[in-house]
N, CA and C of each residue as an Amber inpcrd file, in Angstrom:
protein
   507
 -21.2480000  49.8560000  -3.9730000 -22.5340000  50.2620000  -4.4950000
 -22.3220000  51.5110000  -5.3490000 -22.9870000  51.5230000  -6.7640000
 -22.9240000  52.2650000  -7.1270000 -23.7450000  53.4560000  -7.3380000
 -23.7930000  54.7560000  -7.0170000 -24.9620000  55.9340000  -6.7650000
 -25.0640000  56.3930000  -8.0490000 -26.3750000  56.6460000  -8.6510000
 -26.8960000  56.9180000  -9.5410000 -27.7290000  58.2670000  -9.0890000
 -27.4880000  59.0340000 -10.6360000 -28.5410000  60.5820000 -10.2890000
 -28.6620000  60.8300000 -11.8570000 -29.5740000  62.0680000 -12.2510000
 -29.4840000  62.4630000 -13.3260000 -28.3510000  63.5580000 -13.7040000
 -28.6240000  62.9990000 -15.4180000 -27.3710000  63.8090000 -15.5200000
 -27.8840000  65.0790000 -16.5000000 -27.3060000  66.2290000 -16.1040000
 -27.7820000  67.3300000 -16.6990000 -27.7750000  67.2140000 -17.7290000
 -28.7830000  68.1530000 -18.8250000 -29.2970000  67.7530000 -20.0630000
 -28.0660000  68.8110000 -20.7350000 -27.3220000  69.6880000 -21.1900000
 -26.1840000  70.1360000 -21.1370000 -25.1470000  68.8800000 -21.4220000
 -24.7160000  68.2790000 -20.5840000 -24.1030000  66.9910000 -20.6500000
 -24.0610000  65.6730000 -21.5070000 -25.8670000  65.6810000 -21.4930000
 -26.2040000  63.9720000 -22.0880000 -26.1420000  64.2770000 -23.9850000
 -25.3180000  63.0680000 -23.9630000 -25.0320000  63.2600000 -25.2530000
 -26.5560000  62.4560000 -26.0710000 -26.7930000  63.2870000 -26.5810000
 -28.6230000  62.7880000 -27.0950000 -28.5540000  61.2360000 -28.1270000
 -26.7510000  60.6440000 -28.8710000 -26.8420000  59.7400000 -29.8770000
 -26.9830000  58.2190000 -28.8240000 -26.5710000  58.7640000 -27.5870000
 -26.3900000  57.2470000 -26.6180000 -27.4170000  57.2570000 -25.5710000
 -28.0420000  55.8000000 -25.5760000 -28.8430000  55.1500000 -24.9720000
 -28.3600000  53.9490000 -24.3830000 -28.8370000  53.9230000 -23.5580000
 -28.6380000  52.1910000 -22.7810000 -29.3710000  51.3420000 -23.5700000
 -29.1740000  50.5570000 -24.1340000 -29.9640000  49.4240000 -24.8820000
 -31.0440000  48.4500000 -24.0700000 -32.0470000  49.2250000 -24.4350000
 -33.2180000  48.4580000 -24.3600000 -33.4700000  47.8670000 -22.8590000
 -32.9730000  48.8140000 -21.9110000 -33.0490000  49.0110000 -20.8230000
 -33.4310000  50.0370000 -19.7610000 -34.1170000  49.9420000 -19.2410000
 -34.4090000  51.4650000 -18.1730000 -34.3920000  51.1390000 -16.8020000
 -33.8300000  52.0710000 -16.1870000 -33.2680000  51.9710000 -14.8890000
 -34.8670000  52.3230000 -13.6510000 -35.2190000  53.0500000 -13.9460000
 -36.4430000  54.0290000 -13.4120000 -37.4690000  52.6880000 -13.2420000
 -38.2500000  51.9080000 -13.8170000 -38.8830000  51.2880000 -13.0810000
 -38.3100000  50.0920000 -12.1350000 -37.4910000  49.6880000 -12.1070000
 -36.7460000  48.8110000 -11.4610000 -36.4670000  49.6360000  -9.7900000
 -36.1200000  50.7560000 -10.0010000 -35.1690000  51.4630000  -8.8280000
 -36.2530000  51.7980000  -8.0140000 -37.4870000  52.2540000  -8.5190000
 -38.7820000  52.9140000  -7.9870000 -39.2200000  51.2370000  -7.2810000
 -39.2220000  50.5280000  -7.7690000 -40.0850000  49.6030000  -7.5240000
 -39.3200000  49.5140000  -5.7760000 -38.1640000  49.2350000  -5.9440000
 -37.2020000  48.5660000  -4.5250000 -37.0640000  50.4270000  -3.7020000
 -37.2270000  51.3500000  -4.0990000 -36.9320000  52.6800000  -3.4490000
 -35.7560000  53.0290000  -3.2800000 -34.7250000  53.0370000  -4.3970000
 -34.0220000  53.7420000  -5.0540000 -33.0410000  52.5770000  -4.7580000
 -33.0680000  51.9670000  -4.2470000 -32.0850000  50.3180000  -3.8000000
 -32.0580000  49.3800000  -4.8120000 -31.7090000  48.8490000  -5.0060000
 -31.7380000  47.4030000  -6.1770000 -30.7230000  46.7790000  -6.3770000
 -30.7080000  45.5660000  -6.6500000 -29.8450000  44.5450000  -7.2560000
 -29.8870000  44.3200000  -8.7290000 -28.9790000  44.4880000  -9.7950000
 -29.0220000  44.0310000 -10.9460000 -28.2700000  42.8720000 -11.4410000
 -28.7030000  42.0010000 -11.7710000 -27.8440000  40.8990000 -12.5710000
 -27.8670000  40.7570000 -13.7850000 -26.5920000  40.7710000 -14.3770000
 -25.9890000  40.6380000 -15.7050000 -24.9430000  39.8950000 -16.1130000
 -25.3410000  38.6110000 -16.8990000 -24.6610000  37.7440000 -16.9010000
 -23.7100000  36.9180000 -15.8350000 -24.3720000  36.7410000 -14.7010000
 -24.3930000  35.8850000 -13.7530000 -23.4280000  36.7490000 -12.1400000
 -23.0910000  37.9020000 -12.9120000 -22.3300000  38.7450000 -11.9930000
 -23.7340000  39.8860000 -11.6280000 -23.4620000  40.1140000 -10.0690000
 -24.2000000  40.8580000  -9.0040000 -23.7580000  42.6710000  -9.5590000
 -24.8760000  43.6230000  -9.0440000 -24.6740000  44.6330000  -9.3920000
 -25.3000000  45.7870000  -8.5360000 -24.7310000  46.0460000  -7.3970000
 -25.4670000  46.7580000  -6.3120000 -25.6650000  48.4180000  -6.9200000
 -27.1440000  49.0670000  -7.0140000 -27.2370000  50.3750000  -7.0290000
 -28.0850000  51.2520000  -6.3930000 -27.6840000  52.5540000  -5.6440000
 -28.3970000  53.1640000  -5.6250000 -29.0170000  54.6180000  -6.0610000
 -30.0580000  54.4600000  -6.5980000 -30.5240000  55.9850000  -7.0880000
 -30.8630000  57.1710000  -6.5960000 -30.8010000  58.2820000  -7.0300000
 -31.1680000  59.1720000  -6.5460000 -32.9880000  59.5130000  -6.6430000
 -33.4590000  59.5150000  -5.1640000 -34.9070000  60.1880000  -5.5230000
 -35.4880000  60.6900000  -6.5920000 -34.7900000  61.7540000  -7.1480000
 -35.1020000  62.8800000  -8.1030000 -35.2480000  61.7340000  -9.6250000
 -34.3500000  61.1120000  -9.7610000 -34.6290000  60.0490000 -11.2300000
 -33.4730000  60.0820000 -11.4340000 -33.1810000  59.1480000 -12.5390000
 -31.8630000  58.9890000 -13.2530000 -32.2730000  58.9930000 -14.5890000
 -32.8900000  59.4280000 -14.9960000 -33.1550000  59.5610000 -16.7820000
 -32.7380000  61.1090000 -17.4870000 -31.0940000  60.8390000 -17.8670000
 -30.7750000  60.3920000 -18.4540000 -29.7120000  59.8340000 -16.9180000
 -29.3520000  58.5130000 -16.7240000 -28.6380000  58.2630000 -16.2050000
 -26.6370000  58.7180000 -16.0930000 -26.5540000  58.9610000 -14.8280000
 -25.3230000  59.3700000 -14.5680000 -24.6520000  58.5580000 -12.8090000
 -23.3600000  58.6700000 -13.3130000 -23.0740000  58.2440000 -11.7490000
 -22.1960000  59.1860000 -10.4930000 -22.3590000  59.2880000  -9.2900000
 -21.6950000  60.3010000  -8.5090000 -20.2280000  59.6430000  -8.4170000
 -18.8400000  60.1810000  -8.3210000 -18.0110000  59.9630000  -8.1470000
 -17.4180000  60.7680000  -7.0510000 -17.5300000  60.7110000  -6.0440000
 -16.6960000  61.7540000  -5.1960000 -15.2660000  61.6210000  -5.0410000
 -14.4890000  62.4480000  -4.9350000 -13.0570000  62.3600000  -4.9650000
 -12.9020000  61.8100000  -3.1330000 -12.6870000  60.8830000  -2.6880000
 -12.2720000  60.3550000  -1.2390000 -11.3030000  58.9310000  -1.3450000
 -11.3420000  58.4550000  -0.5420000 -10.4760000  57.0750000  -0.0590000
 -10.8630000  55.8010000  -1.0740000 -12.3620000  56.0150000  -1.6490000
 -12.9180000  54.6880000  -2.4520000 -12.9510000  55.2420000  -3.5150000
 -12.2260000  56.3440000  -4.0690000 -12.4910000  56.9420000  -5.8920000
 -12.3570000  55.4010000  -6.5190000 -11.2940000  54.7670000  -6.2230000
 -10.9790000  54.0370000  -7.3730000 -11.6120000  53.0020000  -7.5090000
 -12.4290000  52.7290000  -6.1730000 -12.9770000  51.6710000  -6.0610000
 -14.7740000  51.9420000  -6.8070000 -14.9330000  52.7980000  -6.6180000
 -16.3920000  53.6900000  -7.1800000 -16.0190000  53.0590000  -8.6420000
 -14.9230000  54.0530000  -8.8370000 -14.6190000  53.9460000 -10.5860000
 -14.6290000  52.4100000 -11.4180000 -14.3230000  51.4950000 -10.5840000
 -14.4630000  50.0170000 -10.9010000 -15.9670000  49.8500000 -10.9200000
 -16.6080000  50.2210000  -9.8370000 -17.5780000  49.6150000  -9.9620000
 -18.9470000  50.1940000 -10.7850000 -18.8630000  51.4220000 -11.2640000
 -18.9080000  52.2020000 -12.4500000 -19.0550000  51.7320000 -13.6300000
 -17.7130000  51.0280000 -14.0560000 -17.8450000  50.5670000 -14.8110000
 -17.9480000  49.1580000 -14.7880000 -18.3290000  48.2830000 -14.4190000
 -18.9330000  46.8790000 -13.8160000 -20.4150000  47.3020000 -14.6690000
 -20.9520000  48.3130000 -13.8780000 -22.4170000  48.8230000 -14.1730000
 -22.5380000  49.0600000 -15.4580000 -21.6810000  50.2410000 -15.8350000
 -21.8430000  50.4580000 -17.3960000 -21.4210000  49.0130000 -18.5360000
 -20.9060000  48.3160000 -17.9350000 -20.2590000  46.9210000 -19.1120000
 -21.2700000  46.2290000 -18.7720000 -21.9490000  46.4170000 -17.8690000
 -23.5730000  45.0840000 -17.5830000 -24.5910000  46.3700000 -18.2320000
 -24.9850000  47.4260000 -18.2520000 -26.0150000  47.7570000 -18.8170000
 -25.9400000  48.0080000 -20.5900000 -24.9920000  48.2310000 -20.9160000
 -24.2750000  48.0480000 -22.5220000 -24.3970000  46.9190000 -22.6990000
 -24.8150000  45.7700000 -22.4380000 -24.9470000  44.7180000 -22.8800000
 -22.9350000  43.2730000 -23.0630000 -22.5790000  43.8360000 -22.1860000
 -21.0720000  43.3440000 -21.7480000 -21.0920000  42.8950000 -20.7640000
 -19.4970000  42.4870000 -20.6030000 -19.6060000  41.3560000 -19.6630000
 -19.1500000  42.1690000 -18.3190000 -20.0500000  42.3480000 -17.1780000
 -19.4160000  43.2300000 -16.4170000 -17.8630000  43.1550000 -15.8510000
 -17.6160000  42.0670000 -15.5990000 -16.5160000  41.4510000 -15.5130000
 -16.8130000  40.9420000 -13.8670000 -15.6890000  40.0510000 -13.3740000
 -15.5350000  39.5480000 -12.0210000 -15.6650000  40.5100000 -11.2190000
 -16.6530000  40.5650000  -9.8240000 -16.9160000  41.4800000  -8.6270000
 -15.3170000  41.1420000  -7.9900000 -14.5610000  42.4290000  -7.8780000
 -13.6500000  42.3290000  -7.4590000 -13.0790000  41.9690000  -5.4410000
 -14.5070000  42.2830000  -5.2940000 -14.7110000  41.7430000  -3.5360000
 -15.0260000  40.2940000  -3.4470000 -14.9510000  39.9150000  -4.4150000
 -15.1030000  38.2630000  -4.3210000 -14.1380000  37.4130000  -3.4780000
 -14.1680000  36.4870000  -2.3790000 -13.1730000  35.5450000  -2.2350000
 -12.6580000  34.7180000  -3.3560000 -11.4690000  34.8360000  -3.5860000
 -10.9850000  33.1870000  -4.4880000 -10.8950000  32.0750000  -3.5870000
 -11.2780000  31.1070000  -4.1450000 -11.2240000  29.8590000  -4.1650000
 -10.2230000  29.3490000  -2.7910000  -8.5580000  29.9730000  -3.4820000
  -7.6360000  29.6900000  -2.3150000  -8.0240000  30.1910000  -0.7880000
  -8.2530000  31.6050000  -1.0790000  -8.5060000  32.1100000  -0.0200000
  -9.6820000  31.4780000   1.2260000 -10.8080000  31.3150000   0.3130000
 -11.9710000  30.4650000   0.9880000 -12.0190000  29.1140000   1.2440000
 -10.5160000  28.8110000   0.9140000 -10.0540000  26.9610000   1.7320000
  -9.0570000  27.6460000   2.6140000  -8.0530000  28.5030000   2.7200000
  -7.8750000  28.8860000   4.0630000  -8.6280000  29.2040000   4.8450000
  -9.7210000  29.8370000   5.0430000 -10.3050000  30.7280000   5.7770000
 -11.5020000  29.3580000   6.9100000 -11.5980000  28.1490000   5.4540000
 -12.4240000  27.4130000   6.3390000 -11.1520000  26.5920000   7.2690000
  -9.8520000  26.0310000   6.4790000  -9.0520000  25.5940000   6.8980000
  -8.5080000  26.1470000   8.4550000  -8.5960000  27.5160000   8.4710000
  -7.9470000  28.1550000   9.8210000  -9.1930000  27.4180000  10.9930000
 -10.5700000  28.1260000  10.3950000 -11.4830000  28.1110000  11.3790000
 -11.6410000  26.7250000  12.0600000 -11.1830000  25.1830000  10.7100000
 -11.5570000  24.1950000  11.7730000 -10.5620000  23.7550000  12.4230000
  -8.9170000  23.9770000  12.1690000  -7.8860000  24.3210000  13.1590000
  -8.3340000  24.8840000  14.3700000  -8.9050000  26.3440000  14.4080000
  -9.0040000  27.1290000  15.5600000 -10.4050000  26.0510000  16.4100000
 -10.8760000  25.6450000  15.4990000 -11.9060000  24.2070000  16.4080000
 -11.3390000  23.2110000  17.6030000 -10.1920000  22.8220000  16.3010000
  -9.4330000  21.5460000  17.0040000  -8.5550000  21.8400000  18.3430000
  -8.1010000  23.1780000  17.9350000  -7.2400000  23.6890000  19.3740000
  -7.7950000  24.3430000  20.7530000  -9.3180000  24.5880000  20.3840000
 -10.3570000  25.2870000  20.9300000 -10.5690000  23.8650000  21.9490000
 -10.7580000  22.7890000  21.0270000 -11.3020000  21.5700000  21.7520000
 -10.0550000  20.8390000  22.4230000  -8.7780000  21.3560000  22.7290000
  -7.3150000  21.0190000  23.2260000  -7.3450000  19.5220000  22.2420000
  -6.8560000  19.8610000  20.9260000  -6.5400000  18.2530000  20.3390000
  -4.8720000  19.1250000  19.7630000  -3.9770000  17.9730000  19.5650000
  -2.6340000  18.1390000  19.5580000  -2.4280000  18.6920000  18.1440000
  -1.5540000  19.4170000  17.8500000  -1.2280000  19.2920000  16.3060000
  -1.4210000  18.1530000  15.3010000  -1.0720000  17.4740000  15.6420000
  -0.9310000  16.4110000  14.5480000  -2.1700000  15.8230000  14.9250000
  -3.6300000  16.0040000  15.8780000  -4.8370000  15.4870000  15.5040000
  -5.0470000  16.3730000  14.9960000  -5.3370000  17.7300000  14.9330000
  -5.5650000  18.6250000  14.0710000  -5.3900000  18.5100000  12.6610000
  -3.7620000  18.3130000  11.9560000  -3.5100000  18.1210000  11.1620000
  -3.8440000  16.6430000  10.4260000  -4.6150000  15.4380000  11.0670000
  -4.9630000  14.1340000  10.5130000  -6.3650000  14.7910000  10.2540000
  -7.2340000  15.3490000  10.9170000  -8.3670000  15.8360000  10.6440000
  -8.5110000  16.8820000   9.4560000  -7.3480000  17.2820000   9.5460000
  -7.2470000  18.5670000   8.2880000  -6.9950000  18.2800000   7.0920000
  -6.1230000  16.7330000   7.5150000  -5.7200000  16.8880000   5.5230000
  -5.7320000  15.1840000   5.4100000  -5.8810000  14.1730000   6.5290000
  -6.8340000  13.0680000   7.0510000  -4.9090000  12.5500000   7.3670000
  -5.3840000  11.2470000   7.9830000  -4.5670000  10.3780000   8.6070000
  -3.3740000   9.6970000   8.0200000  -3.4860000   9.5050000   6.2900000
  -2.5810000   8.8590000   5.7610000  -1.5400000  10.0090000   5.0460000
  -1.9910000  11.0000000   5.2730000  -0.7260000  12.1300000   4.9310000
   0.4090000  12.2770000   6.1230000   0.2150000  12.1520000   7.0910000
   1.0470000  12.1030000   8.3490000   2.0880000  10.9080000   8.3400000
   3.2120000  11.4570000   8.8560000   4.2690000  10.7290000   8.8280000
   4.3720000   9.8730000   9.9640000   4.2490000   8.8030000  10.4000000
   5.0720000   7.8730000  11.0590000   5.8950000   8.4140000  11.6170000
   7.2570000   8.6230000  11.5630000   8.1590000   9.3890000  12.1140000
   8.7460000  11.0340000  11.2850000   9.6310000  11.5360000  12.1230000
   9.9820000  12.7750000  11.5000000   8.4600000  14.1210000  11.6610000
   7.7270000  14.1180000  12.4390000   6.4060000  15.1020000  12.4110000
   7.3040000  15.7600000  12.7870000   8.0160000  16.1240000  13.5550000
   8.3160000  17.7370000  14.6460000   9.1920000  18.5880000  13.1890000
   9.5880000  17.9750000  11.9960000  10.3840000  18.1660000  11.1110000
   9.5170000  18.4460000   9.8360000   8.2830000  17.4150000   9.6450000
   7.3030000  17.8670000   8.5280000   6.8980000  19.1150000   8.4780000
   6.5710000  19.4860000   7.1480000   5.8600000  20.2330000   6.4670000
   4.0750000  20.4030000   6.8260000   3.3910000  19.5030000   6.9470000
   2.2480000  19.8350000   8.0400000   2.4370000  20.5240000   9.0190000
   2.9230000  20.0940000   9.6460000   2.8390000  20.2070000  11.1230000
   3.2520000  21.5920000  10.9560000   3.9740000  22.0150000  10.3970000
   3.9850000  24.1460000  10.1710000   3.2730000  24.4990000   9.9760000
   2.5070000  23.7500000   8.4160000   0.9920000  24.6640000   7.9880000
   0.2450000  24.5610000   9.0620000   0.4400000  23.1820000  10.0650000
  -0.8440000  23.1460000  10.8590000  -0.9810000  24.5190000  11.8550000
   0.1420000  24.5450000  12.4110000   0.6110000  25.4150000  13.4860000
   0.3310000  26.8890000  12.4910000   0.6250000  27.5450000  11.6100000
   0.3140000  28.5270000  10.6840000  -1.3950000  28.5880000  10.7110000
  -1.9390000  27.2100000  10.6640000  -3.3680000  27.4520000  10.1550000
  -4.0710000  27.8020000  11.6140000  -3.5910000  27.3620000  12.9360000
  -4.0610000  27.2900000  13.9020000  -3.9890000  28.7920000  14.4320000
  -2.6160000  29.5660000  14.1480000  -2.3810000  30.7610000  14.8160000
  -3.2500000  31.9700000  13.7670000  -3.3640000  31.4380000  12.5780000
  -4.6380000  31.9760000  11.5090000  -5.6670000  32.4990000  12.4470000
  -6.9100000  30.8820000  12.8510000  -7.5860000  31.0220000  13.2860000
  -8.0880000  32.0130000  14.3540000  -6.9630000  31.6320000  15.5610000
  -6.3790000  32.0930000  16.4780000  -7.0170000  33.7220000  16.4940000
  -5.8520000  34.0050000  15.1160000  -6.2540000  35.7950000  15.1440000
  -7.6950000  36.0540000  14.1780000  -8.0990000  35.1500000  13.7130000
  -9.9270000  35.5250000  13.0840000 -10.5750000  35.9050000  14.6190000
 -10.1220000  34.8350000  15.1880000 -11.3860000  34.9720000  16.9280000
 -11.0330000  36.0750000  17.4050000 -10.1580000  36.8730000  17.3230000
  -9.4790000  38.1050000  18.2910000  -9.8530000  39.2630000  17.2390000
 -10.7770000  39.0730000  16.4560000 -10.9090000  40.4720000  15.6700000
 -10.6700000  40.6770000  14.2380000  -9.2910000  39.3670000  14.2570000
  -9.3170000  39.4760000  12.3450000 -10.1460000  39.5500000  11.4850000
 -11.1740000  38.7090000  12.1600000 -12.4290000  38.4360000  11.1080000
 -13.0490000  39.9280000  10.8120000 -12.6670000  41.0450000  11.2360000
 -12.9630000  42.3950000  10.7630000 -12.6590000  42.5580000   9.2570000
 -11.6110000  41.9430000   8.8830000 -10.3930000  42.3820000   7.3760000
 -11.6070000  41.8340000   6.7450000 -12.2050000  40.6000000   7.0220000
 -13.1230000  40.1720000   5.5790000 -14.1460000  41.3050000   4.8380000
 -14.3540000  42.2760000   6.4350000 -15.3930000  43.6610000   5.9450000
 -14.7560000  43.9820000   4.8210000 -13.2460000  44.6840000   4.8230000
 -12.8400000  45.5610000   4.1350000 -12.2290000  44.1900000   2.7440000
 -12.2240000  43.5430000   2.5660000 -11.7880000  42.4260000   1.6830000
 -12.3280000  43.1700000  -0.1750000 -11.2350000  43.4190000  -1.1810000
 -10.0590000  43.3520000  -0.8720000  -9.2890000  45.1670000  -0.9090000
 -10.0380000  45.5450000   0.0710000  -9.7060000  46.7220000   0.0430000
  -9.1150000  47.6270000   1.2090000  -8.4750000  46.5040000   1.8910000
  -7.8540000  46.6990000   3.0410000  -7.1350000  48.0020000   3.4970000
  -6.1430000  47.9800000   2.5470000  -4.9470000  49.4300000   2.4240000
  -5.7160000  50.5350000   1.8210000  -6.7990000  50.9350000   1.7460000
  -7.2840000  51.9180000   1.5370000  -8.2230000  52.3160000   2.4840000
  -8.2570000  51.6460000   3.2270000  -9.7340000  52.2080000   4.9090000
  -8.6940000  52.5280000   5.6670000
């Protein structure tokens, strides 16, 4: 989220404006909270009581500078009329087919079904080998996807808080 305040008149350079945009009735309306969308990407802010005209943002020097500073400018490339770019806390794609992948593993083993029902359910019946399983390539991911799960139920599922900003909390 990004914190918004005014910025001393000393400071504001009088030739730049936000285009054809104002922050102040939007922020008042929600009480200094709001959501902005710009070009299909999300834009969390909050303002300061006092106003933001001429708008400015707080940066404190701590553990999330850099992460502030991204999202800073997210804000400033969506209110300039740009593309804010990709919310960098986003899951990809891969990630969010493991994450369902572990959980219905941690199902199947929850409900005592063997690896290899697990793994016919996971990736279906005609991928499984006839002979040679204790040697396939499933049967690892399965066992990988299961001990996944495994650690989501014991607390992992905490990391998604900090996602992807793990090494910095």
């Amino acid at each position: 989220m990004t914190v918004l305040t005014t910025l001393p008149a000393e400071l504001a350079d009088p030739e730049f404006q936000i285009p054809s945009f104002s922050l102040d009735p939007m922020l008042a309306a929600d009480g200094g909270e709001c959501v902005i969308e710009r070009r299909g990407e999300t834009l969390r802010v909050h303002a300061d009581p006092a106003g933001t005209d001429p708008p400015a943002v707080i940066l404190p020097f701590d553990r999330l500078f850099e992460i502030r500073v991204a999202a800073a400018l997210r804000l400033w490339r969506g209110l300039t009329g740009g593309d804010p770019g990709r919310d960098p806390a986003t899951l990809s794609p891969a990630r969010r087919e493991r994450l369902i992948l572990g959980l219905r593993a941690l199902d199947g083993r929850l409900a005592y079904a063997s690896y290899r029902e697990i793994a016919a359910a996971l990736f279906g019946p005609n991928r499984l080998p006839e002979r040679g399983w204790k040697s396939h390539d499933l049967r690892d991911r399965t066992i990988r996807l299961v001990r996944f799960g495994v650690e989501m139920m014991q607390g992992g599922y905490r990391r998604l808080l900090r996602h992807p900003y793990r090494g910095r909390l």
